[in-house]
C-alpha positions in Angstrom: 0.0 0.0 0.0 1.1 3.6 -1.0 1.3 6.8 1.2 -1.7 7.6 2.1 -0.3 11.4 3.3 1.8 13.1 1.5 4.5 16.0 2.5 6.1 18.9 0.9 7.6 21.4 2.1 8.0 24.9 0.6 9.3 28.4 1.3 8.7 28.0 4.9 5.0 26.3 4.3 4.3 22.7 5.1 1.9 20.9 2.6 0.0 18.1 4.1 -2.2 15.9 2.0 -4.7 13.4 2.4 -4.5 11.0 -0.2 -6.6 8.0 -0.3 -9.0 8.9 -3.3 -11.9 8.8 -4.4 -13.1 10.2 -1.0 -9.8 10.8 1.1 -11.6 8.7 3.9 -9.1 7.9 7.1 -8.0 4.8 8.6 -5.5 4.3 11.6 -2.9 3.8 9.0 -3.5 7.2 7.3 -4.0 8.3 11.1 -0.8 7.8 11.7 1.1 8.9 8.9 -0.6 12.3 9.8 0.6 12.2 12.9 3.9 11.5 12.0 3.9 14.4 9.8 2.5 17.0 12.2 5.8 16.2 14.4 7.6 16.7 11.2 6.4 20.2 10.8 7.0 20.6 14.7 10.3 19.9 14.8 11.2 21.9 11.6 12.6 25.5 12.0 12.2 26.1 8.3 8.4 25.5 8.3 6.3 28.7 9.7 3.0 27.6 8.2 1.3 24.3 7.7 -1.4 23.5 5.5 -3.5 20.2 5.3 -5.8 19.8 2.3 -7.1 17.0 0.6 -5.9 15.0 -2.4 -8.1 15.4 -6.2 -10.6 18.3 -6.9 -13.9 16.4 -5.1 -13.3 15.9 -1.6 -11.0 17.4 1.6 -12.0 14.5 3.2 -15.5 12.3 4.0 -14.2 11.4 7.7 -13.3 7.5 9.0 -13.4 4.9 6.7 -17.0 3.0 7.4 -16.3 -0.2 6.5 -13.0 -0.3 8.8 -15.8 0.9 11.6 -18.0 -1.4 10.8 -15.7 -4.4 10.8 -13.9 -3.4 13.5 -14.7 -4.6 17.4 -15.1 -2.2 20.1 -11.6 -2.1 21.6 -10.2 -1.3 17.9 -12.8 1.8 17.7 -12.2 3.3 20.6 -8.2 3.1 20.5 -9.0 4.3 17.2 -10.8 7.5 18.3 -8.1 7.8 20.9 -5.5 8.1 19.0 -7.3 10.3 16.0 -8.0 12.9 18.7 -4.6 12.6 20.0 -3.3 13.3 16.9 -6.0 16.4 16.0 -5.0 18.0 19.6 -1.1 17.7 18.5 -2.2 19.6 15.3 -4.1 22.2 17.3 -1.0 22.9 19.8 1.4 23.2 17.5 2.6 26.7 17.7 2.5 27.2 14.1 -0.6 28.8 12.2 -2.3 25.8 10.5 -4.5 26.7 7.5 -7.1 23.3 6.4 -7.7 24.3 2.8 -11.0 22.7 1.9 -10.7 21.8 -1.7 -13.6 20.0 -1.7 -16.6 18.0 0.5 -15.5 18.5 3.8 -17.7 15.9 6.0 -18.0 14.1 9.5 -14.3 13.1 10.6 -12.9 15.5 7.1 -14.3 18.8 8.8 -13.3 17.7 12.4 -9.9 17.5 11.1 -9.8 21.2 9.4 -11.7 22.3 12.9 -8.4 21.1 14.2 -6.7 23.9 12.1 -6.6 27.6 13.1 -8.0 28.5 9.8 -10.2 27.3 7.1 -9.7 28.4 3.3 -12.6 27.2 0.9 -12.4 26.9 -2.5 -15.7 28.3 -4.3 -18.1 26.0 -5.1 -21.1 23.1 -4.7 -19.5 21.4 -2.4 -20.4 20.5 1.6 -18.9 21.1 4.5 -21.3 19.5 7.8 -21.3 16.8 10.4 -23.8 14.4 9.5 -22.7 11.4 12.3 -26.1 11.0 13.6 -27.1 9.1 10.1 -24.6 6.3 11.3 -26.2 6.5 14.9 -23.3 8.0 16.3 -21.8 11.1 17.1 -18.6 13.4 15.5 -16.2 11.4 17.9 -13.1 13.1 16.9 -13.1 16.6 18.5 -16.3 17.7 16.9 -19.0 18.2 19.6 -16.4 20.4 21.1 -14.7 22.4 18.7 -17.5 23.2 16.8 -19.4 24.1 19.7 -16.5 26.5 20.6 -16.6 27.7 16.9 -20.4 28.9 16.0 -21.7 28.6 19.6 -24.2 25.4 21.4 -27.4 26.7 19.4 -25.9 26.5 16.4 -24.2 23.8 16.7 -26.3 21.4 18.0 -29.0 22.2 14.9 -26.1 21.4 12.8 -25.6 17.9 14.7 -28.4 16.8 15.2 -29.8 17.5 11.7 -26.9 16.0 10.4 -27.4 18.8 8.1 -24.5 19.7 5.5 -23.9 23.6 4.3 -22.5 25.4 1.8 -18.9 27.0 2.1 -21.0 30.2 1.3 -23.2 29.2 4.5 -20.5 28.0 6.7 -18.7 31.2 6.0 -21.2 33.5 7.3 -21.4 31.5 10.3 -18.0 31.9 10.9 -16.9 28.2 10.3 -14.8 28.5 7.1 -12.5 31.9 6.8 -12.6 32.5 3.4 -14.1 31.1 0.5 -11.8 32.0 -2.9 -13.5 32.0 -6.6 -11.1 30.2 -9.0 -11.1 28.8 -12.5 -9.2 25.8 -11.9 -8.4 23.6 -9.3 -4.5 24.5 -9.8 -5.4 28.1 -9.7 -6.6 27.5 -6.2 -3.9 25.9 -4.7 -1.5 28.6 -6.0 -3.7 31.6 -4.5 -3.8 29.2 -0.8 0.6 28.8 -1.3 0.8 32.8 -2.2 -1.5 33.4 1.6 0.7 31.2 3.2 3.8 32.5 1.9 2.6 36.2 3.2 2.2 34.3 6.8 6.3 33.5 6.7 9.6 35.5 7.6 10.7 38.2 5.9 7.1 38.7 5.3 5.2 37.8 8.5 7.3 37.5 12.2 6.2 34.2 12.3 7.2 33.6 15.5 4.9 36.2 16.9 2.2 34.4 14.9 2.5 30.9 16.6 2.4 32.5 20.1 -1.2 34.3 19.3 -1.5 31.1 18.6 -0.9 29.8 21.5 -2.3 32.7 23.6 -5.8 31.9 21.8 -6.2 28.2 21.6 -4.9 27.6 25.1 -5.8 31.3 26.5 -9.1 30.8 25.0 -9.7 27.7 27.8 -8.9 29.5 31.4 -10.5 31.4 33.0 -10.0 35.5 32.0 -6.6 36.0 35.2 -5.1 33.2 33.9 -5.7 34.1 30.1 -3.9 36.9 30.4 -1.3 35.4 33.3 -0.3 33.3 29.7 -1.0 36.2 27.2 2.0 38.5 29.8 4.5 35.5 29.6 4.1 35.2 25.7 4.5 38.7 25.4 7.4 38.8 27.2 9.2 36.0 25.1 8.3 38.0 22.2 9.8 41.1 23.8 12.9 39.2 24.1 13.3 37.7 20.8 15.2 39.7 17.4 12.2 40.0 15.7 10.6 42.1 17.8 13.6 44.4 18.3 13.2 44.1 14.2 10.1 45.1 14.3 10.2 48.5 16.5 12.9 49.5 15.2 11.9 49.4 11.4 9.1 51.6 13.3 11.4 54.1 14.5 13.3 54.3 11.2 10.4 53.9 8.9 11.1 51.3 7.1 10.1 47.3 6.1 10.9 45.3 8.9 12.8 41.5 7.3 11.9 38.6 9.7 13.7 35.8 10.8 11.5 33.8 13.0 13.9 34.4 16.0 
């Protein structure tokens, strides 16, 4: 059996891709070649941005493969669930700015995996983005209930569940699910307009290293209570005070000028 996640890397971006067409469902196997790949990333200085998207022009990704779930026994499934959520929370810690760019369906376990990601980049289109789990009898078991909840709010979100219903991009924009949502002729067009956002997200552009600690100071902040919230937001700030980008940045203030980046 081939990859079933493929890696690139880029000009300081990270491309992760789900590849297991026609429908980019996930096993454990592809499970664990994403997490493998997240670490990657991690442990790279050169990578400032990471993107996951999905292989073809159709889907991002449909969520767990059904027929492993259905043949699998109970021990298997929740291990399985373990580890996916495991591996989504690595993702979402990270202190890098992830980007899911939904090149297609984006269903069940596929959009728990981009609500794992700090942002969401659509690509126009009829395609559907929802977590239909209670069809199966089940619920989103990979992060969903609770990130979602966190995303649009419990009202919202529970229509959405228990519906099972699927949106738009158009739709989940304006609800604050997905970013952005980018018109383009061509698939290839796409991609090049998501690598050209990333890029402006990446030293000399973008102080990077300012960027992952708003990350950090939101998706961890984001959980405590308001005094400790900011308890963290004062201790990032003060790494950031120390590091040469910020004395980069004020001084290309002072003087006027383009400040270059280095992610240090």
């Amino acid at each position: 059996m081939g990859t079933l996640v493929d890696y690139t890397t880029e000009k300081g971006v990270a491309f992760i891709t789900l590849n297991d067409p026609p429908v980019n469902a996930y096993s454990y196997e592809m499970m664990k070649e994403l997490d493998s790949w997240i670490l990657e990333a991690r442990f790279d200085n050169d990578v400032h941005v990471i993107v996951v998207t999905g292989h073809g022009e159709k889907f991002f990704c449909a969520g767990a493969n059904i027929n492993m779930l259905r043949e699998a026994d109970q021990a298997f499934k929740y291990y399985f669930c373990l580890h996916a959520n495991e591996t989504l929370s690595r993702l979402e810690q990270t202190p890098k700015l992830t980007i899911a760019a939904l090149n297609g369906h984006t269903v069940g376990g596929g959009l728990e995996i981009a609500l794992a990601c700090d942002m969401r980049i659509a690509r126009a289109g009829s395609f559907q983005i929802g977590l239909p789990e209670v069809a199966l009898g089940v619920l989103p078991g990979t992060g969903g209930t609770q990130r979602l909840t966190r995303l649009v709010g419990k009202s919202r979100a529970l229509e959405m569940m228990v519906e099972g219903s699927k949106l738009t991009f158009g739709e989940a924009q304006t609800i604050g699910l997905v970013n952005k949502v980018w018109e383009a002729s061509t698939h290839e067009e796409w991609v090049r307009m998501v690598k050209e956002y990333a890029h402006t997200l990446c030293p000399p552009n973008s102080p990077s290293f300012a960027i992952g600690r708003i990350k950090r100071a939101v998706q961890s902040g984001g959980e405590m209570s308001l005094e400790l919230g900011l308890t963290l937001e004062r201790e990032l700030q003060a790494e950031l005070f120390a590091s040469n980008d910020a004395k980069e940045g004020l001084s290309a203030y002072a003087q006027k000028k383009k400040p270059q980046f280095r992610a240090r």
